[in-house]
C-alpha positions in Angstrom: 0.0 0.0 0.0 1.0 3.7 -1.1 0.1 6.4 1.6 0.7 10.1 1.3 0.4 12.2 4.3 -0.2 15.9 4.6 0.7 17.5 7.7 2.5 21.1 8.9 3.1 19.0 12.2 6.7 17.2 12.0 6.5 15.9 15.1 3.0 14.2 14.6 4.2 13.8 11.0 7.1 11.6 12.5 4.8 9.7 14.7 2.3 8.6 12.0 4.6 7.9 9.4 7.0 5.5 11.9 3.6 3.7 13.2 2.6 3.1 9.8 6.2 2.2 8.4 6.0 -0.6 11.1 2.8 -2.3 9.6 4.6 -2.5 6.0 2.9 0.5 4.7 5.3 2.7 2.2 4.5 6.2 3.6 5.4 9.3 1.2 5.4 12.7 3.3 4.1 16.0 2.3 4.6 19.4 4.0 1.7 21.4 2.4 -0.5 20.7 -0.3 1.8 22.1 -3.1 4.5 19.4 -2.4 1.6 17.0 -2.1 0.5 17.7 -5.7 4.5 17.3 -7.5 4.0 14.3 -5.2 1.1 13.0 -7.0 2.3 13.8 -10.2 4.7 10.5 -10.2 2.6 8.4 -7.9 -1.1 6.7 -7.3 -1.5 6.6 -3.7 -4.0 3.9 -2.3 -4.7 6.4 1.2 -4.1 9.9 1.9 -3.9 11.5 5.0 -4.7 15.5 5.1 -4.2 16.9 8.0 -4.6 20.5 6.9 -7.5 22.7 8.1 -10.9 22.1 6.4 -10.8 26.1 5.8 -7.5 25.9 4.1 -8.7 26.8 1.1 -5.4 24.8 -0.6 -6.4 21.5 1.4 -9.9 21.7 0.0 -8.3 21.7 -3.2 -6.2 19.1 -2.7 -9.0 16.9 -1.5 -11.3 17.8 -4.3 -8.1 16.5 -6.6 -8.0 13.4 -4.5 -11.7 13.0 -5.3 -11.6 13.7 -8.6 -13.4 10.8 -11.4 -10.4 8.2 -11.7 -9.2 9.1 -8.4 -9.5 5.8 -6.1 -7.3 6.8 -3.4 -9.2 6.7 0.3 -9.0 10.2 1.6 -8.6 10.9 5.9 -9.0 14.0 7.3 -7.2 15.4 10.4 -8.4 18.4 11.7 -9.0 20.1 15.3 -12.1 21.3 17.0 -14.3 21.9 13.8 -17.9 22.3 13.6 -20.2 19.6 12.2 -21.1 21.7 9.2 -16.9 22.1 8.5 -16.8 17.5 8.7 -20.6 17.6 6.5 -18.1 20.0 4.3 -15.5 18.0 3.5 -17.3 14.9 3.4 -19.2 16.2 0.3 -16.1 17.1 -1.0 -15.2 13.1 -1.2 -13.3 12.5 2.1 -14.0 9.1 2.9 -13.4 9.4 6.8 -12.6 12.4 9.3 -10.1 12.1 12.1 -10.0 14.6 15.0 -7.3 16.4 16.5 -5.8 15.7 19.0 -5.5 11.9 18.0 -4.5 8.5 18.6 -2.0 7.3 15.9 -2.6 3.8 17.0 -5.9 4.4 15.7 -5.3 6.5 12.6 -3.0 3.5 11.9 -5.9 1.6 12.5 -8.1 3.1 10.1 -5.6 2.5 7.4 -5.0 -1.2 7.7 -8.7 -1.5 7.5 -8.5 0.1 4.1 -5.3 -2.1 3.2 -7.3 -5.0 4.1 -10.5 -3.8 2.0 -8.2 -3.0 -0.7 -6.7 -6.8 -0.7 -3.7 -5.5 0.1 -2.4 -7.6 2.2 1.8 -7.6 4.0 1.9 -10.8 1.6 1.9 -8.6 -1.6 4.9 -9.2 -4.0 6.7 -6.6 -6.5 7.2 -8.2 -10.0 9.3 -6.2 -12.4 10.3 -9.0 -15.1 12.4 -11.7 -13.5 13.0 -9.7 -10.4 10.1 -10.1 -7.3 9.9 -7.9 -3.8 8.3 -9.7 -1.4 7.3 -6.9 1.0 6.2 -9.2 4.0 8.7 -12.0 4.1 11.7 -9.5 3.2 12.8 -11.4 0.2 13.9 -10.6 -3.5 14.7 -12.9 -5.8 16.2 -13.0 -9.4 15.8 -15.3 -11.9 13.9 -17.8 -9.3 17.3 -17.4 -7.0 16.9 -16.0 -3.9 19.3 -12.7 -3.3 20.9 -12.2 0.4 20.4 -8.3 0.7 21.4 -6.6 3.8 18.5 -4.7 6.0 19.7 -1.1 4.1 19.7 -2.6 0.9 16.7 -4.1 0.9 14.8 -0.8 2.1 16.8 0.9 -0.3 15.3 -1.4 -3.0 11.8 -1.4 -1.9 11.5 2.3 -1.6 12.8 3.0 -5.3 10.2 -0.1 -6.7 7.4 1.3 -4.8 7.7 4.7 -7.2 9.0 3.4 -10.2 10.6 5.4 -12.8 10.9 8.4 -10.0 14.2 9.8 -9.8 15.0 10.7 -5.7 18.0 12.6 -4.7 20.7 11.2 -2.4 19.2 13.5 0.4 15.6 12.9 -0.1 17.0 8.5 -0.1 18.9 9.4 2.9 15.7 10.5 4.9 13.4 8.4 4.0 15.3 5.5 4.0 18.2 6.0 6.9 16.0 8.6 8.3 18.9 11.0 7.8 19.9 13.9 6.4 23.5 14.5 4.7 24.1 17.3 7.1 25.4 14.1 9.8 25.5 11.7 7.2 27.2 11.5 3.8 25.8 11.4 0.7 27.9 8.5 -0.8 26.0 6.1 2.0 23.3 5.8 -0.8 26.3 5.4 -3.4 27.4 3.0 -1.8 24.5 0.8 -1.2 23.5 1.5 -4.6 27.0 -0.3 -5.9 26.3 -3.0 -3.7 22.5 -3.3 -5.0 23.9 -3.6 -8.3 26.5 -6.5 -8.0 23.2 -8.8 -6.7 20.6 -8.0 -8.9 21.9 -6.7 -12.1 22.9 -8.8 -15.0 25.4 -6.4 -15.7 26.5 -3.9 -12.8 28.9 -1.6 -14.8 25.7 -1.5 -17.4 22.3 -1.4 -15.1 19.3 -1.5 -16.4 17.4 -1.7 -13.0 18.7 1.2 -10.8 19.9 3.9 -13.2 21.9 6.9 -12.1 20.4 10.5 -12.4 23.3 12.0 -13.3 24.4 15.1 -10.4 20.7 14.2 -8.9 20.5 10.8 -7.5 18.9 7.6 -8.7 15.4 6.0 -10.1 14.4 2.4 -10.4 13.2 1.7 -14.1 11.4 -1.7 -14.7 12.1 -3.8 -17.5 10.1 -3.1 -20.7 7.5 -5.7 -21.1 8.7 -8.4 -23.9 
């Protein structure tokens, strides 16, 4: 399951995002609903969570996006003390389901595995990308029906560029929300590194990848294989 989660609240951003990152759930994070949108320009998200005021004029934009015909994603609201006709509001908008603030993450995280398991989206759920599969649950990729021995780091490393394929990330946007880092006590070539090593167990060829390509001065992107 994809999540996106809107909130001005780091700390409570933190909180959600670790709770839900526990359960298997690939969490993307969004400041305001402008990085939201370039957000869901690369990626479909199966649940967002808005916590943005439901008289932010910006939110209610976003949500009427997130609504929009084609849209499936499962929209949550987080909001503090509003009035019943502010909930009636954005629930005519197309939320789906309307949190309070202050909140429970246990619960919020609740919520959201309910929707995983409506979806059929289940922690058993493999990535296939040609001859390579990402099993999710059971922490296991394999190549050409031959299991690969990743480290903990590399497989996170892995499962976070599949999850958004064809999305280039820069080393300091891999370093957070993989080693939740930041290159200012951490360097850069961490994620070069563990890229290199990626390479020598999954690619056919690791001076010529076709798998985990190099943006060049930018970072890196995982490109599936085109279909035969």
């Amino acid at each position: 399951m994809r999540l996106l989660i809107v909130e001005d609240d780091r700390a409570l951003r933190r909180l959600v995002i670790n709770d839900l990152e526990e359960q298997g759930v690939v969490v993307t994070a969004a400041a305001n609903a402008s990085a939201a949108r370039a957000e869901m320009q690369h990626t479909q998200f199966d649940v967002a969570i808005l916590g943005l005021s439901a008289r932010d004029a910006s939110a209610l934009d976003l949500l009427r996006a997130l609504s929009a015909d084609g849209c499936n994603t499962h929209v949550v609201i987080l909001s503090t003390a509003a009035t019943e006709a502010d909930r009636l509001r954005v629930f005519e908008l197309g939320a789906d389901d309307h949190v309070m603030k202050p909140l429970f993450v246990r619960e919020l995280t609740a919520r959201v595995l309910a929707v995983r398991k409506r979806l059929g989206q289940t922690r058993d759920s493999n990535l296939q990308f040609g001859t390579i599969t990402i099993d999710l649950a059971a922490r296991q990729v394999r190549v050409d029906d031959e299991t690969v021995e990743l480290t903990v780091k590399e497989f996170d490393l892995l499962a976070f560029l599949a999850t958004s394929p064809r999305r280039a990330f820069s080393r300091d946007e891999l370093l957070q929300s993989v080693w939740q880092s930041a290159s200012d006590w951490q360097h850069a070539s961490t994620v070069t590194e563990h890229v290199r090593r990626l390479r020598s167990k999954i690619e056919r060829d690791a001076r010529g990848p076709r798998l985990l390509h190099t943006v060049r001065g930018f970072g890196y992107r995982f490109d599936p294989p085109a279909a035969a």
